[in-house]
N, C-alpha and C positions, 0 to 999 in steps of 0.2 A: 812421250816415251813409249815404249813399249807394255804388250801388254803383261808379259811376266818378268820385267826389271826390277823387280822391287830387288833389295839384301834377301839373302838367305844364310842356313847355320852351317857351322862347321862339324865335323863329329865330334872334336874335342876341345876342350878350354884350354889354352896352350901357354905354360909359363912363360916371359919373353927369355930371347936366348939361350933356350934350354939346348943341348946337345940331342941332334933331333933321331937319336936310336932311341931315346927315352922321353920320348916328343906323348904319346900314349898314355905308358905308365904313370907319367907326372899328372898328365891333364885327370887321368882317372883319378888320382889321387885328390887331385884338388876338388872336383865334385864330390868325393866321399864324404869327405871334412865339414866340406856346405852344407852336405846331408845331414848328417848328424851331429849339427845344432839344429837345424829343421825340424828333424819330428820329436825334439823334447817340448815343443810346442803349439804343436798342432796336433790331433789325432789324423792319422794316417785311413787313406781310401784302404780298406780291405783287398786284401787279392782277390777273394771272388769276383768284388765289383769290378776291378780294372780287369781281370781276364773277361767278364761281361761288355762291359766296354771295348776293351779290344777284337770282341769276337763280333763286336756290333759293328766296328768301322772295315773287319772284311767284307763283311756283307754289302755293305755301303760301295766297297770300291768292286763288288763283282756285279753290283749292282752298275754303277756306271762302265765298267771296264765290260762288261757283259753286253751293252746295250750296242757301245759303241761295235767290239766287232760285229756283232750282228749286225746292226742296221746301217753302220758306216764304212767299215772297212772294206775298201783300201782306202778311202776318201782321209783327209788328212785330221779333220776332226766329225763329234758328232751334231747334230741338231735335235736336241732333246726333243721339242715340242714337237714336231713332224716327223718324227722316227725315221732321219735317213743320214745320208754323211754331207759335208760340207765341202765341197770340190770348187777347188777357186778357178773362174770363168763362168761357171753354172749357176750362180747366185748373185742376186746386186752386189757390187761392191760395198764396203762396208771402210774403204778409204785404208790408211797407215796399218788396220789390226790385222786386214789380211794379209801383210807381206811376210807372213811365218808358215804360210799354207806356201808350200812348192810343190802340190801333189809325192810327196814321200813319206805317205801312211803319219804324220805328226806323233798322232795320240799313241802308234804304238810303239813307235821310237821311244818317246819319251815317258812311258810306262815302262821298260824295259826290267830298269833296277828295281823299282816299284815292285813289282811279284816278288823278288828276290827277297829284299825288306818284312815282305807280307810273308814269306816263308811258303809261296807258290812254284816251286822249282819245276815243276811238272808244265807247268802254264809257259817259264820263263823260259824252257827249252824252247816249246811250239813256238811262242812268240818270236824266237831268233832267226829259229828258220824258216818263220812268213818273212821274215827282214831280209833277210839271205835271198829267197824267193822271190820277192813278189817289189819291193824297192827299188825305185830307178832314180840316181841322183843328179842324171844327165837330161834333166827336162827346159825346155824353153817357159825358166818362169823367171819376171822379177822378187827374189828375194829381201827379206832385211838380213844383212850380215848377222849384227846383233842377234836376231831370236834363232836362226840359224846356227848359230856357232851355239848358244845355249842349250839350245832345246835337240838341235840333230844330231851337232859336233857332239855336244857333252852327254847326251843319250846313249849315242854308239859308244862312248869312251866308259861310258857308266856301266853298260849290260856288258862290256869286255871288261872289266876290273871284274866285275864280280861271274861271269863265263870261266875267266883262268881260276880264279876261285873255289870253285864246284867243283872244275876238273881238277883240279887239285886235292880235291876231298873225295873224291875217285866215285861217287854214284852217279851224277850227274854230266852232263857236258865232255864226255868221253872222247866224242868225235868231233869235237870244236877243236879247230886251228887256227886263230885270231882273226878270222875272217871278218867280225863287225871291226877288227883294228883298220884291217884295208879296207874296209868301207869309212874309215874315219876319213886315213889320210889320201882317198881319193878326194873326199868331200872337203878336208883340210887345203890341198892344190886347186880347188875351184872357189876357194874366197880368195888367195891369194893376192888376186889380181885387184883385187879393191883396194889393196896397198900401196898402190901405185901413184902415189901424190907426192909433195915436195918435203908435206911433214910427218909424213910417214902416218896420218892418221887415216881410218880408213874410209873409203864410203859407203854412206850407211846403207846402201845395195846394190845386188849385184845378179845379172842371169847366169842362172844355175850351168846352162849351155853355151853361153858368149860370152862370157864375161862382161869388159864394161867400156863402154865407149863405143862399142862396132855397131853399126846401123840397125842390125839384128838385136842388139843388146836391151834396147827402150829404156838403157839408165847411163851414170855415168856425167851427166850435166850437172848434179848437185854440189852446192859447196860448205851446208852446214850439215853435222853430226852434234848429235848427243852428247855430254860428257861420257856418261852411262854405256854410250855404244859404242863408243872408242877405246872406253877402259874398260870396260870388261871381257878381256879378250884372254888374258895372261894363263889364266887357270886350264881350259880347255887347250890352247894352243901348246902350252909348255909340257901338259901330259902327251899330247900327242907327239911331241919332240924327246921328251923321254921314253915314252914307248915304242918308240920306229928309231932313234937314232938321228931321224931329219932333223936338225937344226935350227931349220932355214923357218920354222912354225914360229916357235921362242924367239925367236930374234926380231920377227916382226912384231910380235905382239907387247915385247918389252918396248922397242922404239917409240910403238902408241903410247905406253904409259910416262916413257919420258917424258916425252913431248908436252904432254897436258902438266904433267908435274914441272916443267919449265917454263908454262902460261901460267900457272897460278896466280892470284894477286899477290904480289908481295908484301904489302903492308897487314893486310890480312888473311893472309896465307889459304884464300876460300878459292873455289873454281866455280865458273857458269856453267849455266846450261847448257845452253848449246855453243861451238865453235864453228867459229869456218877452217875446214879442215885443208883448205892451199894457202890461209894465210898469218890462219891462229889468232887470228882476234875473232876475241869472244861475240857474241852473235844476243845473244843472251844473259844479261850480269847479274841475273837472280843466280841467287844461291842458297840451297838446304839440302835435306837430305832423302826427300823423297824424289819422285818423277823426274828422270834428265842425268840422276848424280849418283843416285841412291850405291847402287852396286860397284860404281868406281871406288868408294872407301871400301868396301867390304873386300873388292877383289885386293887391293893393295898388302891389306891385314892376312886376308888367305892366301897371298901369293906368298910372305913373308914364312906362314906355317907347310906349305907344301914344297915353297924352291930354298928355304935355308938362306934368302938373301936378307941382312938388315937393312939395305939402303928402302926395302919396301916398307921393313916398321916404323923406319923414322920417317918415310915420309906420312905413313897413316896417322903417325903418334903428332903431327904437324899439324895435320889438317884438323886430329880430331880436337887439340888444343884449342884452335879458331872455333870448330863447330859449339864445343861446350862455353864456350866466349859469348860467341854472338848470334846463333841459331838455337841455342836453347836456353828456353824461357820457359821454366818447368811449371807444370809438367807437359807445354809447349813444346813444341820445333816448328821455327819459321822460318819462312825465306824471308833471304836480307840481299841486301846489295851487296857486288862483292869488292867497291870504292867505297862504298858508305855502312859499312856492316852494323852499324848504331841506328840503322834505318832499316826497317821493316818493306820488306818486296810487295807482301799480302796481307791479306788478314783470312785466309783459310789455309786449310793442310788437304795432303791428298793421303789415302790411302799407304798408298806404297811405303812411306815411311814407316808402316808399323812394324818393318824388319828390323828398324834400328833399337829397339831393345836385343835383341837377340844378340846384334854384332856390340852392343857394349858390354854384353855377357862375356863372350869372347875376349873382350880387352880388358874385363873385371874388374869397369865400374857398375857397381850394382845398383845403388841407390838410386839414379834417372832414369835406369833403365826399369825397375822396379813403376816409379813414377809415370812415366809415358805409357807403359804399360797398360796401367791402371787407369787411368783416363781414355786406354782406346775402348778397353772393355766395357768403361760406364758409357760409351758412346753408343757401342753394340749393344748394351741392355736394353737400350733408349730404341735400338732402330734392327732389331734380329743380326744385323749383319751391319759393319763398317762402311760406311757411304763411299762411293769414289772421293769425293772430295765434302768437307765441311769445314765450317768458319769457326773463330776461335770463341766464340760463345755458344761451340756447338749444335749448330743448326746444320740442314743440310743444307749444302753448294752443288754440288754433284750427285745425285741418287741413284746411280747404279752401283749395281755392286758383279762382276765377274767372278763370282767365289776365290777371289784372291785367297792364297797360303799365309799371309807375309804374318799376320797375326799369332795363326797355327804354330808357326816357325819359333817365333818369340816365346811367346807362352811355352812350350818343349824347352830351350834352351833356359829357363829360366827354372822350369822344374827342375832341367837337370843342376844349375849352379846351385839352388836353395834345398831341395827336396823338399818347398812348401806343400803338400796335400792341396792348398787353396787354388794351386794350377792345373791342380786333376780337376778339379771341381769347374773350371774354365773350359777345359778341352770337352768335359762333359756335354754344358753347357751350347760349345759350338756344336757339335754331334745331337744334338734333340734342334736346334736349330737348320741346321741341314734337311736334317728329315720331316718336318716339321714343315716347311718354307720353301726350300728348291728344290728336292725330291717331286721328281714326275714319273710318269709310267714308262718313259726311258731314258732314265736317265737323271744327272740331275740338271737344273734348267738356270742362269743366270739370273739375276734379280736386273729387270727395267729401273725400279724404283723401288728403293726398301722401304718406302712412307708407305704404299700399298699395296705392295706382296706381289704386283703383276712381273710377269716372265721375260724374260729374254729367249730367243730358239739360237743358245750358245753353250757348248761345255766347252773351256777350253783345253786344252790338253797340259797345260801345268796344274791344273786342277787332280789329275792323276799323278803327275813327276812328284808332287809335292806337300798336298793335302794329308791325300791319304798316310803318305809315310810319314809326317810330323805328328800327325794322331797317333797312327797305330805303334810309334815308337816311343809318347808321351803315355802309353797304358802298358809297355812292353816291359815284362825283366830281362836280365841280361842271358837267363834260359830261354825267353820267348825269340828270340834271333838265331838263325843257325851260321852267324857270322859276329867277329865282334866289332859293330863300329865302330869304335874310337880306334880303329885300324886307319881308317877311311876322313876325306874333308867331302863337305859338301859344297856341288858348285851354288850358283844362284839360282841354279832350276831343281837345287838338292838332287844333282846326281852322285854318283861316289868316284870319289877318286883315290886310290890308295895311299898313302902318306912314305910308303917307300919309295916313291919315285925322286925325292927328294935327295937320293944319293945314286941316282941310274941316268948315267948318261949326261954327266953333269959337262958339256963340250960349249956352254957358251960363257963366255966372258962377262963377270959380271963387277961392272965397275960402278963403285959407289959416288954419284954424282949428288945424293943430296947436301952433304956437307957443304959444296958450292955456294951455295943457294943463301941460307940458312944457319943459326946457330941455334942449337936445339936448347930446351929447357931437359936438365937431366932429370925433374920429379914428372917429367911425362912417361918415364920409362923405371918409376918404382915397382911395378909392378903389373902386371896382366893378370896372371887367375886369381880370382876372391880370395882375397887374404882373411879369414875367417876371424883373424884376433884383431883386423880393421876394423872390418863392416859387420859384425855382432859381439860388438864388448858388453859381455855378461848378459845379452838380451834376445834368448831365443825367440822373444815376439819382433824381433827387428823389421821386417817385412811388412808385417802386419801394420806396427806402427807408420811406417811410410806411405802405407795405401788408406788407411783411414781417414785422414781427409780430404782423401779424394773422393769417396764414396758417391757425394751428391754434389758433386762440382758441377755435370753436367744440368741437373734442374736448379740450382742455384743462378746460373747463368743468364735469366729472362730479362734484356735490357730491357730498363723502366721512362726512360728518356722520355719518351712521348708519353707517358701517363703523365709525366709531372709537368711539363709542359701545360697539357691540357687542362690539370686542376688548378693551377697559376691563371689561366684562360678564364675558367670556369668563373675564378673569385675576383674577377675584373668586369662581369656581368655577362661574358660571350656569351653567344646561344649556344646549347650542346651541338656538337657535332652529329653527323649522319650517321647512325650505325647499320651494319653490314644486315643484321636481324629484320631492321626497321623498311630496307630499300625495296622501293616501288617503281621499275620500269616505264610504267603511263602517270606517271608524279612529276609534271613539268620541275616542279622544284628541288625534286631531286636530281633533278637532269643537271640541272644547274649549279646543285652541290658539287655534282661530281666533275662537273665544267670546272670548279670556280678551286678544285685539288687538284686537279691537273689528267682525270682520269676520262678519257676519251674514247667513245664508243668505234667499233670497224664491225660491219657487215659482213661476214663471210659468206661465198659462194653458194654454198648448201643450205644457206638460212640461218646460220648460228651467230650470235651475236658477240663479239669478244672485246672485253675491257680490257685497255693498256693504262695505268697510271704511269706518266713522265713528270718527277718532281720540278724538275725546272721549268713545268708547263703552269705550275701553280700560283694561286694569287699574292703568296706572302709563304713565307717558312713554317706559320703554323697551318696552313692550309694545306701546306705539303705534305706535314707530319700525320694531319688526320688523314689525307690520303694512304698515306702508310700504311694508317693503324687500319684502314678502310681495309685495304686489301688482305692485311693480317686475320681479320676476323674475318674474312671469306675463307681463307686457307682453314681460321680454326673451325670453322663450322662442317666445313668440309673433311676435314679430319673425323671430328666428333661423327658426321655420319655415319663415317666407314667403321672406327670400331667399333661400332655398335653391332655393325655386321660384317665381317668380314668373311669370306667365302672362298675357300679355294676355284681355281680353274675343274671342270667338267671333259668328261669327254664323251664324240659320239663315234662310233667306230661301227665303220660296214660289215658287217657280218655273213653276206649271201653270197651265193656263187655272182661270179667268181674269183672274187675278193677275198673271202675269210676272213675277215679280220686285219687285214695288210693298212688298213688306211683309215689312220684315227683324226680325228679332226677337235682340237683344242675348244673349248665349248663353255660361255657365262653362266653361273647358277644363276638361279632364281630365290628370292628369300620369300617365298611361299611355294606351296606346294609341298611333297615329300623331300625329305632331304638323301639325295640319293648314297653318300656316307655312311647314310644309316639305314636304308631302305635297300632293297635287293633291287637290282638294276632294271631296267624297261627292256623291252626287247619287242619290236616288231617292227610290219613292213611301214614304210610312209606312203601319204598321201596329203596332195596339193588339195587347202582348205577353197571354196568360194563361198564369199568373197575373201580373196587371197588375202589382204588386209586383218579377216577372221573379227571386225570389230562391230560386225552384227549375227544374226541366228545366219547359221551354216544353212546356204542351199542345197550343199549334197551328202547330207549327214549318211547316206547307203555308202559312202565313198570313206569314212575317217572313221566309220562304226570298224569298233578294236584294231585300229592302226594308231601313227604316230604322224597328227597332224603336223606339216609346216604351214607357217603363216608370216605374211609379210611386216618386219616393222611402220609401225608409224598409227599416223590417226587417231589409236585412242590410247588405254592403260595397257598395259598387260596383262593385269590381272582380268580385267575384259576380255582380252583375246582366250585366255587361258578357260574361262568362262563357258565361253560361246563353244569349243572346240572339245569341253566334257561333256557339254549334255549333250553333243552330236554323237558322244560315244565316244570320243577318243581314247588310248591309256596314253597317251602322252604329246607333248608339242613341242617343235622345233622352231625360234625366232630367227627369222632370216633380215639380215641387216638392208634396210635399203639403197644405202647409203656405197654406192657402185664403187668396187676396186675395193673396200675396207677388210682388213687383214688381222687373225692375232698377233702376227709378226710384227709389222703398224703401227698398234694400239695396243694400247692396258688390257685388261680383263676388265669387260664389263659385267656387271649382275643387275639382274632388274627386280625392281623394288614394286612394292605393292602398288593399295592407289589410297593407302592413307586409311583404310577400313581392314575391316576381321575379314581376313582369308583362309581361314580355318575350313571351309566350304569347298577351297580348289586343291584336289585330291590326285592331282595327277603330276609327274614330276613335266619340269618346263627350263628348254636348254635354249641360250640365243647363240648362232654361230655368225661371224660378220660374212661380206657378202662373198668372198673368194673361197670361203670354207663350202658355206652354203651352194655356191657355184657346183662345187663337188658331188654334190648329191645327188644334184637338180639335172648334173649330166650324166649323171649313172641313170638317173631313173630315164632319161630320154636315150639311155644305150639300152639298157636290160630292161625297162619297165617294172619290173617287182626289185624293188629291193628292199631292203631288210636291213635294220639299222640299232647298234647297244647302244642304250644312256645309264650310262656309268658315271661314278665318282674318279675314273679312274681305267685305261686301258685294259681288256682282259687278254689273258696269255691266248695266242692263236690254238696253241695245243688242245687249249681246253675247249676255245669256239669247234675246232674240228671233232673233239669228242661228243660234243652236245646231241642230244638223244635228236632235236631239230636239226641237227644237220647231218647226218647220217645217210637219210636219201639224198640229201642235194650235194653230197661231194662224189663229183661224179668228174671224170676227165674231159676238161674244157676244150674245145674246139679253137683252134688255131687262130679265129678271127675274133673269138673273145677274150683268149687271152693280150692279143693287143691291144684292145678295147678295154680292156682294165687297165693293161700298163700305161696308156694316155689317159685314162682317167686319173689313176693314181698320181703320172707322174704331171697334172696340175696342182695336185695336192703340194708338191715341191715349187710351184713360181709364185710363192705368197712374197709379194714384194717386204724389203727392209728398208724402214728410214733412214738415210744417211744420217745421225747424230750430229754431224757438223752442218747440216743447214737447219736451223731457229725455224725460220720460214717454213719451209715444209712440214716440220712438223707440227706448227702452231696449225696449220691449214688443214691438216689429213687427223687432225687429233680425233680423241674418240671419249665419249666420256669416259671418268673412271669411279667420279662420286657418285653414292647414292642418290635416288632421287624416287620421288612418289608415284611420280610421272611419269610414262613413256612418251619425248619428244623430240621431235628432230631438228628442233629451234634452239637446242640448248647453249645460251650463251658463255663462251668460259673467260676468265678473268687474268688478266697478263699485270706483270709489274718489270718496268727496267728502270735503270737509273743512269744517269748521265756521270762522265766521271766528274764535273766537274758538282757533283750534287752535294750540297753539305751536309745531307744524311747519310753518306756511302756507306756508314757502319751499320744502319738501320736495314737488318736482314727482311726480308717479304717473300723469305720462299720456303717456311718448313711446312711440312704438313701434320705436323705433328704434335699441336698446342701446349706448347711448352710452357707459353705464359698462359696462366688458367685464370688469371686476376680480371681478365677481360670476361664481361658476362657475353658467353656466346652459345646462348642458348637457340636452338633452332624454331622459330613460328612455323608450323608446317602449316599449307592451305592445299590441302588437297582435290583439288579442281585437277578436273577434264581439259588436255588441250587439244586441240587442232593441229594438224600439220601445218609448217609456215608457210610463209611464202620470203624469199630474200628480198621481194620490192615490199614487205611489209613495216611499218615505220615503231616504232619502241608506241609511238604514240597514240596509235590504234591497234595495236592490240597489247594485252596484260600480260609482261611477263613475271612470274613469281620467283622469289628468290630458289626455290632448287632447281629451278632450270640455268639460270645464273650459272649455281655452283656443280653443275655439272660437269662441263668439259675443263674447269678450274685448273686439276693438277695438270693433266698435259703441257695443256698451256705455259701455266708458272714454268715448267720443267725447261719447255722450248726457251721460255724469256732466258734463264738465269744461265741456259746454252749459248747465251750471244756473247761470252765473256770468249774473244781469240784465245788466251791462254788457255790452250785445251790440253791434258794428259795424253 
């Protein structure tokens, strides 16, 4: 699915069937009442704190909103880690995520309402009329309808709701004359044509300039869509048919949502994933309510609160009967089959689902929603941020995380039903995590993997539609807005849509076909908003009491299967198993061990050695299982490393003519030396160490005396190189990756690790850039020869580099031939190649380490685990990294020994490899294996 499908909120909690002039006043009415039972039970966040808080998540969002026009606009989003924008063509593809990039400015389309929200009217003007300006919606791009209609369609439709608004309150927007409305429904007549099928569903893309099918077009051949992308069209399409008059918007987007509401399963009233949109049978017969589906319930429920139609509640109020039937298993939601719905699809959840507390806020069941809630949060405690995807004993499945809203969203809607304080306390929570963890020097940066902090170069632009405004509206009072939401619904990319439109322009026919179908249950329609003398009779702690045993659901979960196994083993005389602490590389016997579990060594290209365990390779079912437990306790050990130290990303940024500062380069700390967080930054010119290696006494210590030596990975420690490069005089050293093409883009963030001794002696800070960063320097210095280079914690503002007392003579007006000589320098800084995600292979290959290690080596072997389906441990997870079962002793034997560079014709059993070389490239690896699952989000 897409990358911003999840559900999102509505402005208001909507009684059902209310007569919808009093559609507002009611909904406010029923959060007051939630309110106050609420804070007779809780102590309430002070106003200072939440205007604190509120004043923190502006900054947050000029923060990112700030970075992006700078460094990316007009490009459709930014690239935090490389401070530039993301222009699709000019970067690797990145497959399905980039079809929401059309070159039409994304992020500030979709920031639009965003300033308005944040009480930025000054910003929201200029912003319109860069939109007005500088937006062309007539480009040769393949689109995705879906993220398009969301994020462009409901963008424009959002900053025009609230554009007439201003002008209406007469300081603002004076001289607007619905001009982003004609930019809607220009943009509204160029998806049209995806309509064009027999079931009226649409295809899920389309060129922006040809439509679809024409040789020019490049699409037009597909025959499955999304649920998600089909149905969620209603809300955008029918505003833009209410506010133009054109019809012909509503009409087709209603036909989509029949259609799928006439495939449903009958007998369990559930819908698939995905359809084939010319012949309607489902493609896909999973069904829940994340990835694929998630927003087709939601739009159903908000098409019912914004078009005044019931045929749309009772189908929501149908489906959601089935969902609370068979897809939720509290404080679970799984996918089930949608023939066999007593049957479980998976055994993990994605993300996306965590909007669906929000939307049963809306429908005003409180208590599941309460429940799921809580379980996602204990998940988030566990991992900074909500995994893309994890398994139902909470482990991770999926380790990215794209700063998704869907949580933000829930936790808002749930303050507003309850007024529990315990949800200010959450959004808190997210807001120190934020800054904390994705915050970078421009920007905020997506999370690779939440098990170890490393980055993704992604902000996506629903990160601003949506984030920000669920915080900053979750700390808001109702003076803090100079509009009042519960005027307004929110789409799924939380734009606003006015709730008048519900009686304008009402010209399309709206005939109730569910009855058809269907005999309803009437107790599915007792009620929609929190009925307060339901869901808290006489018990202001009602809430409280619902989340309490969820507390430690998520560390209670460490399946024990294989411990008990093994001490049943144990008391029948076995010999213990191999432990992960224990393993010796040049140990014929443990070769053998791990032959005789099924874990099989592969040589890699560059010399690194990588372990795959294959259960069904194994000699017996308990051999399997200690292979299991084998690779678990490499994962635990490998954890245990990292928090011990864990280290943010570094940065080294050019400083000298005539650069300034323009080109920062993403950079590994080191866990010796000064810690430049808390040390005043390094500042001078580089120079190349010999021997470049740097892993004996420097032959040209006249050359590094008070510069910033570079020096080549490999051969020996680091802390050796580090060594050798102070008593030449250096104030500081740059680690250059050997390892040719290697990218942060690529790879984790590495950090290099001592060599197992007191480093208290190496006094100088020490940054490793891999080899395409490094690249950068190394042709600066072969253009300009003097350059001059920051090691920072952290990017400095160019302002300031041009104020510095040092550069004062050198900013001097550059000569024609160096200014393009920078701008091809810089703009290699931009071709830092990206892993395609969807190929396992590639990335098992190009990984990088991410665990710590004593060692600096380039043999380092990493450790893979997959499983067959037919494997009868399939429940037996092997990919967290985050030692959740502690019952295993996994304690680390450190041997800190010296290695050698490898060699790949070198055999395991002439030379010694020690277990942290092992667990070096480990995570990647895991991350690649557990990627080979086809069912991809």
């Amino acid at each position: 699915m897409s990358e911003a499908g999840g559900g999102r909120g509505s402005g208001s909690s909507v009684p059902q069937r209310a007569p919808w002039s009093l559609v507002a006043a009611t909904a406010a009415l029923c959060l007051v009442s939630a309110t106050s039972v609420w804070t007779a039970g809780a102590a309430p966040m002070s106003r200072e704190e939440k205007q604190k808080l509120g004043n923190q998540v502006l900054e947050m969002f000029d923060h990112a909103y700030g970075n992006y026009m700078e460094h990316a606009y007009p490009a459709d989003e930014l690239m935090p880690l490389t401070c530039r924008g993301r222009i699709r063509g000019q970067e690797p593809s990145r497959g399905d995520v980039d079809d929401a990039l059309g070159k039409f400015s994304l992020t500030l389309i979709d920031s639009l309402d965003t300033l308005v929200v944040l009480n930025k009217t000054k910003e929201f003007e200029d912003a319109v009329r860069k939109v007005l300006r500088d937006v062309n919606l007539d480009n040769d791009v393949v689109v995705s309808v879906f993220e398009t209609n969301i994020r462009v369609l409901g963008g424009l439709l959002g900053g025009h709701s609230l554009a007439i608004m201003l002008k209406e309150k007469g300081e603002y927007m004076q001289w607007y004359n619905d001009e982003l409305l004609q930019m809607a429904k220009q943009l509204g007549y160029k998806l049209l044509p995806a309509f064009n099928t027999t079931s009226g569903l649409p295809y899920p893309r389309i060129n922006l300039k040809f439509g679809i099918r024409k040789p020019e077009a490049r699409t037009g051949t597909e025959t499955d869509t999304c649920t998600a992308c089909a149905g969620t069209l209603i809300l955008e399409f029918a505003a833009l048919s209410r506010f133009t008059g054109a019809t012909i918007f509503e009409e087709y987007a209603r036909k989509a949502l029949d259609f799928l509401w006439e495939k449903r399963q009958r007998s369990s009233n559930l819908v698939g994933v995905t359809i084939n949109i010319h012949t309607g049978d489902w493609v896909r017969k999973d069904s829940g309510v994340g990835a694929g589906i998630d927003s087709y319930y939601e739009y159903l429920l908000k098409a019912y609160v914004l078009l005044g139609d019931d045929s749309f509640l009772e189908r929501f109020n149908t489906h959601y009967d089935a969902i609370m039937r068979y897809i939720s298993q509290p404080p679970l939601l799984l996918d089930v089959h949608i023939h066999k719905p007593m049957l479980n699809a998976r055994t993990w959840m994605d993300a996306l689902l965590a909007f669906f507390p929000g939307l049963q806020v809306l429908k005003g069941d409180i208590r599941p929603a309460i429940e799921t809630h809580e379980m996602l949060y204990q998940v988030i405690k566990k991992h900074n941020f909500l995994p893309e995807a994890f398994t139902t004993d909470f482990r991770v499945h999926w380790a990215q995380h794209p700063l998704r809203p869907e949580f933000a969203e829930s936790t808002y809607f749930l303050y507003k039903a309850t007024g529990d304080p315990y949800y200010l306390e959450v959004g808190k929570t997210l807001i120190e995590n934020l800054n904390k963890y994705a915050r970078v020097p421009c920007g905020f940066a997506a999370m690779k993997d939440v098990r170890t902090g490393s980055h993704e170069d992604r902000m996506d632009s629903f990160f601003l539609a949506e984030m920000f405004k669920y915080l900053y509206l979750l700390f808001a009072d109702k003076e803090d807005i100079i509009f009042d939401i519960e005027d307004y619904i929110f789409t799924t990319e939380a734009h606003l849509l006015p709730l008048w439109l519900s009686t304008t322009n009402q010209r399309v026919s709206k005939k109730n076909t569910t009855s058809e179908y269907t005999e309803l249950d009437d107790s599915n329609f007792d009620w929609t908003c929190p009925n307060t003398q339901i869901l808290f009779p006489n018990d202001p702690l009602y809430a409280q009491s619902i989340r309490e045993p969820l507390k430690n659901v998520v560390d209670k979960s460490c399946p024990r299967g294989i411990i008990r196994v093994r001490e049943e083993s144990l008391r029948s005389g076995a010999k213990p198993p191999l432990r992960a602490r224990d393993f010796m590389a040049t140990n014929p016997e443990h070769l053998e061990i791990l032959k005789k579990m099924g874990v099989s060594l592969i040589h890699l290209k560059d010399g690194r050695v990588q372990l795959v365990q294959h259960a069904i390779q194994a000699a017996s079912s308990i051999d399997a299982e200690d292979g299991l437990r084998f690779m678990q306790e490499m994962i635990e050990l490998s954890s245990q490393q990292q928090k011990e130290q864990q280290l943010p990303p570094r940065a080294v940024q050019i400083v000298s003519h005539p650069f300034f500062g323009r080109v920062v380069l993403t950079a590994g700390p080191a866990q010796f030396g000064p810690d430049l967080s808390k040390h005043k930054e390094t500042r001078g010119f580089v120079a190349s160490s010999k021997p470049y290696n740097g892993c004996s006494e420097l032959t040209n210590p006249e050359a590094v005396m008070g510069k910033i030596a570079l020096i080549q990975r490999g051969q020996c420690m680091f802390a050796e190189k580090a060594r050798n490069i102070q008593n030449a005089g250096a104030i500081g050293g740059i680690v250059i990756d050997d390892n040719e093409g290697s990218s942060s883009d690529t790879a984790p963030l590495f950090q290099m690790a001592g060599d197992g001794k007191d480093t208290d002696d190496i006094t100088i800070p020490m940054l490793f850039l891999f080899s395409k960063e490094g690249g950068i320097i190394l042709d600066a210095i072969r253009e300009y020869e003097e350059v001059e280079v920051l090691l920072s914690d952290k990017a400095k503002d160019r302002a300031a580099i041009l104020k510095d007392p040092e550069m004062e003579n050198e900013e001097q007006p550059s000569s024609e031939n160096d200014s393009q000589s920078a701008e091809q320098i810089a703009s290699r800084s931009q071709e830092i190649d990206l892993v395609d995600q969807e190929s396992p292979e590639e990335s098992s290959v190009n990984s990088h380490p991410e665990a710590l290690s004593p060692v600096d080596t380039d043999s380092a072997a990493s450790v893979s685990s997959s499983e067959q389906d037919s494997n009868p441990m399939e429940n037996l997870e092997t990919t967290s990294l985050d030692g959740e079962c502690t019952d295993l002793d996994n304690q680390l034997q450190e041997q800190p020994e010296t290695e050698e560079d490898s060699n790949p014709n070198v055999s395991w059993g002439k030379k010694a490899q020690p277990i942290d070389s092992i667990l070096a490239d480990w995570n990647e690896d895991i991350e690649a294996f557990e990627m080979m699952d086809k069912d991809e989000l």
